[in-house]
C-alpha beads as a LAMMPS data file, in Angstrom:
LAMMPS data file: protein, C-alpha beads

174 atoms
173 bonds

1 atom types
1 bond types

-500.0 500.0 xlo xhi
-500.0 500.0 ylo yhi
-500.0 500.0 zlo zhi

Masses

1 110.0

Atoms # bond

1 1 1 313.260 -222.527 5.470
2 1 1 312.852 -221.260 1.920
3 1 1 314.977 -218.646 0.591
4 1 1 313.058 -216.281 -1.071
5 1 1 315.063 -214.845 -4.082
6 1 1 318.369 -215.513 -2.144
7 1 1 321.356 -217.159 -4.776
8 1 1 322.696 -220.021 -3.555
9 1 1 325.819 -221.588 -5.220
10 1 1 325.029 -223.487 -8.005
11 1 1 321.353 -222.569 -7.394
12 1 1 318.895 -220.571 -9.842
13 1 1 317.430 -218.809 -7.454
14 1 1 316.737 -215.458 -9.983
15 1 1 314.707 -217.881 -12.463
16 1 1 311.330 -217.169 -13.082
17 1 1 308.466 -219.700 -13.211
18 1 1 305.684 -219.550 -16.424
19 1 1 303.568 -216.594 -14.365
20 1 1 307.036 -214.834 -14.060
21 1 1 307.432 -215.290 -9.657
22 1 1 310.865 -215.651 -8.437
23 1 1 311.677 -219.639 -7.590
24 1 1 312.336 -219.730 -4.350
25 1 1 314.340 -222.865 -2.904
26 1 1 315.287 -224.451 -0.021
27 1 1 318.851 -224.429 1.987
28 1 1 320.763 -227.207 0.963
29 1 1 320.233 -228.403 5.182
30 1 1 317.059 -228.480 4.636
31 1 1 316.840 -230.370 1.646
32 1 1 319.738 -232.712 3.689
33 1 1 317.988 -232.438 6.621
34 1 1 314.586 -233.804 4.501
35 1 1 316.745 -236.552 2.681
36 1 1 317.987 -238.078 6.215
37 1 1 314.457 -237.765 7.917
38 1 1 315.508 -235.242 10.446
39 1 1 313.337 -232.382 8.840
40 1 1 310.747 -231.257 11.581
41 1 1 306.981 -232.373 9.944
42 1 1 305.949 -228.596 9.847
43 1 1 308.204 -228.056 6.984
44 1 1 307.878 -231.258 5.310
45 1 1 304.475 -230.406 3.408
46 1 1 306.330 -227.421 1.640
47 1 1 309.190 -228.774 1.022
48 1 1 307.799 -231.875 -0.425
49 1 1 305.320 -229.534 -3.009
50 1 1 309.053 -227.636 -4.217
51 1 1 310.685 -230.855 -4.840
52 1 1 308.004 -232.204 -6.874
53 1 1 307.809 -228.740 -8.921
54 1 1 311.445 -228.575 -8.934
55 1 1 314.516 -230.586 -10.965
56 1 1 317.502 -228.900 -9.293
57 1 1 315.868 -229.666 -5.558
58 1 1 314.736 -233.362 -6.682
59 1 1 318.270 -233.957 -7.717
60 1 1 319.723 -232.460 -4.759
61 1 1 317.733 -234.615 -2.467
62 1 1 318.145 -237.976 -4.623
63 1 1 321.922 -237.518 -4.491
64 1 1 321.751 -236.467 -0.642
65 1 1 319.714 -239.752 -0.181
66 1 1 322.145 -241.931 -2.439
67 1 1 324.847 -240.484 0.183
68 1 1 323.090 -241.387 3.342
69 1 1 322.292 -244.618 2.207
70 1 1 325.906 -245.438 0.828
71 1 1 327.325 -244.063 4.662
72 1 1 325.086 -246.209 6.198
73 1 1 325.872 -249.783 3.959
74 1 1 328.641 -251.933 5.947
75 1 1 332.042 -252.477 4.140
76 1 1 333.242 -255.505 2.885
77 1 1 334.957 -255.782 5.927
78 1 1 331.812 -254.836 8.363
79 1 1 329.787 -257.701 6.450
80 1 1 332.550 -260.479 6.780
81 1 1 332.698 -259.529 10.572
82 1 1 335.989 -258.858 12.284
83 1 1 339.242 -260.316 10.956
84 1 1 339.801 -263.391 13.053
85 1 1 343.688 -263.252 13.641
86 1 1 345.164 -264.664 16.412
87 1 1 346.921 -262.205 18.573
88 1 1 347.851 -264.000 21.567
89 1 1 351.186 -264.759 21.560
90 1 1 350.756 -267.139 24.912
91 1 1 350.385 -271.149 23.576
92 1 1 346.462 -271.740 23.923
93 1 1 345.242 -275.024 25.853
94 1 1 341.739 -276.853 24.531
95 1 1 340.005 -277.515 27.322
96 1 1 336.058 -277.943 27.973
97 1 1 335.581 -276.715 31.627
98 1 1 332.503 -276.278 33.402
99 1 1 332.560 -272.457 34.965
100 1 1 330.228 -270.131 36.245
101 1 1 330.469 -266.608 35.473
102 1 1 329.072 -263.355 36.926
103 1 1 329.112 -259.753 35.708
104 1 1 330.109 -257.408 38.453
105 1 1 327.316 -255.214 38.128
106 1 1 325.145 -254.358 41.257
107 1 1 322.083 -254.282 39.014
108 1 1 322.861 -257.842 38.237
109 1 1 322.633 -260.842 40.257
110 1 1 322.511 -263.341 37.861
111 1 1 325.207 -266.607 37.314
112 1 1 325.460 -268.099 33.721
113 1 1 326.807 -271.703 32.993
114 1 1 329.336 -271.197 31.237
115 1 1 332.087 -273.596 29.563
116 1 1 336.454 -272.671 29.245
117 1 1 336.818 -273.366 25.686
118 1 1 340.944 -272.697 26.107
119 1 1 343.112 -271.478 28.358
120 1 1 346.182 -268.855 28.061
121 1 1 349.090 -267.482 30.536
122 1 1 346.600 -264.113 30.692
123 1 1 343.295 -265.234 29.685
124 1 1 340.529 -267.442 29.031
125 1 1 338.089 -267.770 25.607
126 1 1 334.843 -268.998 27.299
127 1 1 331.274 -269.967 26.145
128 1 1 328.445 -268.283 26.934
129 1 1 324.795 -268.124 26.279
130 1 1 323.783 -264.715 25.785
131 1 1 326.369 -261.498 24.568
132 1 1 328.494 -259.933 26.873
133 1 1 329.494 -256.385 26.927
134 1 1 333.215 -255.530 26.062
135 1 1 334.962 -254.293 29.074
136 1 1 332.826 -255.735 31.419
137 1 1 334.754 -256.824 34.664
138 1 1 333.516 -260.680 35.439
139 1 1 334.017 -263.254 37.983
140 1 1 334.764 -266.926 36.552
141 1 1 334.454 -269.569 39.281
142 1 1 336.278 -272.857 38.522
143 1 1 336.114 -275.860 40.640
144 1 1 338.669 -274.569 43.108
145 1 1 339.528 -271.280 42.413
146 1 1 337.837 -268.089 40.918
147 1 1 339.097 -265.443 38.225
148 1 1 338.634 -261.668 38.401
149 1 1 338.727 -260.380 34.470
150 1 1 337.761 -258.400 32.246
151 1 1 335.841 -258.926 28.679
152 1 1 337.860 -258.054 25.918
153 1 1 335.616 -259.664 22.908
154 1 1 332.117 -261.407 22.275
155 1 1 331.798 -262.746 19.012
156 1 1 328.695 -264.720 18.067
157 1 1 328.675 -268.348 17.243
158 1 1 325.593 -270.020 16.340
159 1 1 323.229 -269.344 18.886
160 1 1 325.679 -268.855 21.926
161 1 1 328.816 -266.740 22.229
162 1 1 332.523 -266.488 22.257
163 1 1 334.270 -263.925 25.201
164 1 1 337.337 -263.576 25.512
165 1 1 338.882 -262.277 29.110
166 1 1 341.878 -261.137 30.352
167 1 1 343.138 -262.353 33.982
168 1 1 343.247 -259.989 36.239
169 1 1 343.429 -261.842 39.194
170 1 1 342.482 -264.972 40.960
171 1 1 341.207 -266.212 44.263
172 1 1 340.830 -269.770 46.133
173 1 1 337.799 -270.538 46.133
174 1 1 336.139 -271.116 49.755

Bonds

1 1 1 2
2 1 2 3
3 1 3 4
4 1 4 5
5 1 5 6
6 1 6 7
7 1 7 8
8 1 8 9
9 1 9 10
10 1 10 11
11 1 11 12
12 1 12 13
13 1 13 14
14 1 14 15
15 1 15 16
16 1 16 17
17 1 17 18
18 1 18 19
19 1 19 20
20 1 20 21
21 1 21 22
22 1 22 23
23 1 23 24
24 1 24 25
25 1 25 26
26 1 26 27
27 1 27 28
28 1 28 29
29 1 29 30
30 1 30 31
31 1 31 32
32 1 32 33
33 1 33 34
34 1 34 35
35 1 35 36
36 1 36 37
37 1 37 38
38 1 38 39
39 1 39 40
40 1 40 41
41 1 41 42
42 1 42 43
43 1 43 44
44 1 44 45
45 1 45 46
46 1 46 47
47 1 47 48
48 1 48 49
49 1 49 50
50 1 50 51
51 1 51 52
52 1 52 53
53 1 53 54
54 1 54 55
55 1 55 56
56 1 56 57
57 1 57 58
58 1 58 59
59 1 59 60
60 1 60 61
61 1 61 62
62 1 62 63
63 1 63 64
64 1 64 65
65 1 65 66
66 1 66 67
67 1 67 68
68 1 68 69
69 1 69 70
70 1 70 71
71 1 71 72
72 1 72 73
73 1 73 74
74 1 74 75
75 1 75 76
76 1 76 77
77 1 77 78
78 1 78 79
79 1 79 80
80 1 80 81
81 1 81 82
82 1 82 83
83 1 83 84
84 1 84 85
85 1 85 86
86 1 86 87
87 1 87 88
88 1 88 89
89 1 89 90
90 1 90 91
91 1 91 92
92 1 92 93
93 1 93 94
94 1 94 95
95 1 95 96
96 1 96 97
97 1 97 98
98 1 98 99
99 1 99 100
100 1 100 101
101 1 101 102
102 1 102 103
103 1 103 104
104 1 104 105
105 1 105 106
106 1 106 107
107 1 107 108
108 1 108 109
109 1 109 110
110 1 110 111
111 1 111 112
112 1 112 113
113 1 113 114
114 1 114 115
115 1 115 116
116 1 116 117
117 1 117 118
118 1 118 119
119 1 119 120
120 1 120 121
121 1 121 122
122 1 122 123
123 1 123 124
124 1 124 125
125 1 125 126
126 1 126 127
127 1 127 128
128 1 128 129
129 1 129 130
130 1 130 131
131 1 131 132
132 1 132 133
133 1 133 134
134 1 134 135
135 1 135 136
136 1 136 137
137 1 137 138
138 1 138 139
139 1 139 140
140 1 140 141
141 1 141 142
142 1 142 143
143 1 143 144
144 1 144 145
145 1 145 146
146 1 146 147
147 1 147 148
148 1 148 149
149 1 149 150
150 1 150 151
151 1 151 152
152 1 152 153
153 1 153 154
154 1 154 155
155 1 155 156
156 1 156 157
157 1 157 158
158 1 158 159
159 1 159 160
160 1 160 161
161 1 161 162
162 1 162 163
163 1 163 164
164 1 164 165
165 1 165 166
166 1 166 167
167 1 167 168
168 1 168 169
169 1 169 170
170 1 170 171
171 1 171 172
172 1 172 173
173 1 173 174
């Protein structure tokens, strides 16, 4: 982990300490690999006693940190949430429709109440209690008839949620 006497760039790796001992510091991964939390714990004891004895590792790792923590902080755009432009060019028709919907998943056998909020030529925006998957295949029964399609969004609202699907198909119902 520690390179003993090894120059680094931008390192001072031939500097001598006040009983005249090469410094010896760490890879730059490691000190990255500290900063992120995916050093393993056998090395974090000596690392952490070079940092606090060293100014050129301390920075290293504050700046490595400051990184990680700006890569992980959501844009503007991330904290607003998705742009919510229309992009249906098919007229959309309010409705409030009971439904019932089903996830074709053999691990589920579950049926939600669910409500049509509108309609489309391809597709439906519906109301659901709990999040859907994108790209989940579904089956919407109606009063009279029952729609094979597919998830293409679930957007929170409140406590329930917004899907949209696109039609692939539909069925009378029996």
């Amino acid at each position: 982990m520690i390179s003993s006497g090894a120059k680094q760039a931008g390192s001072t790796a031939g500097r001598k300490s006040k009983n005249r001992r090469p410094v010896a510091h760490p890879l730059d991964e490691h000190l990255e690999s500290y900063a992120f939390g995916r050093l393993p714990p056998d090395q974090v004891g000596l690392l952490e006693f070079h940092i606090s004895e060293c100014a050129i590792c301390k920075a290293k790792v504050a700046e490595a940190t400051r990184l990680a923590s700006e890569a992980i902080q959501p844009n503007s755009a991330q904290q607003n949430g998705p742009a919510r432009v229309e992009r249906r060019s098919a007229l959309r028709i309010p409705t409030d429709d009971p439904a019932s919907l089903k996830a074709l998943n053999p691990l589920s056998q579950s049926r939600l109440d669910i409500r049509i909020v509108d309609t489309s030529k391809h597709g439906f925006k519906v109301r659901v209690p709990e999040y859907v998957e994108p790209g989940t295949i579904v089956q919407i029964r109606l009063r009279n008839q029952i729609a094979l399609a597919e998830v293409r969004y679930c957007l929170s609202v409140g406590t329930e949620f917004h899907i949209g699907v696109e039609i692939q198909d539909v069925f009378p119902s029996s």
